[in-house]
PAPASE-806179 format. One line per field, with one value per residue (C-alpha): x, y, z; chain; residue number from 1; residue in three letters. Coordinates in steps of 0.5 Angstrom, whole numbers. Example, Ala and Ser with C-alpha at 12.3 -4.5 7.8 and 13.67 -1.06 7.14 Angstrom:
! PAPASE-806179
east: 25, 27
north: -9, -2
up: 16, 14
unit: A, A
pos: 1, 2
code: ALA, SER
! end
This chain:
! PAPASE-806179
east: -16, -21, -22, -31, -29, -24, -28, -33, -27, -26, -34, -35, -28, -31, -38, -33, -29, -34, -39, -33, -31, -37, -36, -28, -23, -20, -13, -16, -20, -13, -10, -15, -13, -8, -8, -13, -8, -3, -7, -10, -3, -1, -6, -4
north: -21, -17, -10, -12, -19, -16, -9, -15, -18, -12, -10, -17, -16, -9, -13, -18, -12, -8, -13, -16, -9, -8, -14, -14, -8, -4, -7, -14, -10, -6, -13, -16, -10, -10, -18, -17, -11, -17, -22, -16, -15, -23, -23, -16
up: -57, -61, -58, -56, -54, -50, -48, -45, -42, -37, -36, -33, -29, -26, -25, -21, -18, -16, -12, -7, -6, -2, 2, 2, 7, 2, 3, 0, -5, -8, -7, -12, -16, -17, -18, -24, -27, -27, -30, -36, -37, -38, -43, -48
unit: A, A, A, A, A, A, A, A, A, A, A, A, A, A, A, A, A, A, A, A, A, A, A, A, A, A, A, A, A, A, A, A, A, A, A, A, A, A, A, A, A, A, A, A
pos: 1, 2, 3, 4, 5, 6, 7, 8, 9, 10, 11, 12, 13, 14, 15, 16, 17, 18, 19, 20, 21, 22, 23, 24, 25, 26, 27, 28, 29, 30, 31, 32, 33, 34, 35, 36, 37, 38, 39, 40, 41, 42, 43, 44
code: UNK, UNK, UNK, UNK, UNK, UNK, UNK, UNK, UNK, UNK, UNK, UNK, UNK, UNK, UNK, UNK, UNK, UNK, UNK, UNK, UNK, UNK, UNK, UNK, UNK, UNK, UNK, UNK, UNK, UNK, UNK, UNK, UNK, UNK, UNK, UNK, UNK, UNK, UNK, UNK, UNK, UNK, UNK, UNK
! end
């Protein structure tokens, strides 16, 4: 994956992060972290 697409990839998934960790627990907001650290390292 090119490093800019991927860079937008990561921009767009801190958006996403950052928006539900004002609605979620923090329990729910580490879990989905952790869920998008797993998928990021899928994909590298």
């Amino acid at each position: 994956m090119p490093l800019a697409s991927q860079t937008d990839t990561l921009y767009l998934l801190w958006k996403i992060v950052s928006h539900f960790k004002t609605v979620m627990t923090m329990r729910d907001f580490f879990l989905q972290l952790f869920i998008t650290l797993i998928c990021f390292a899928r994909w590298t």
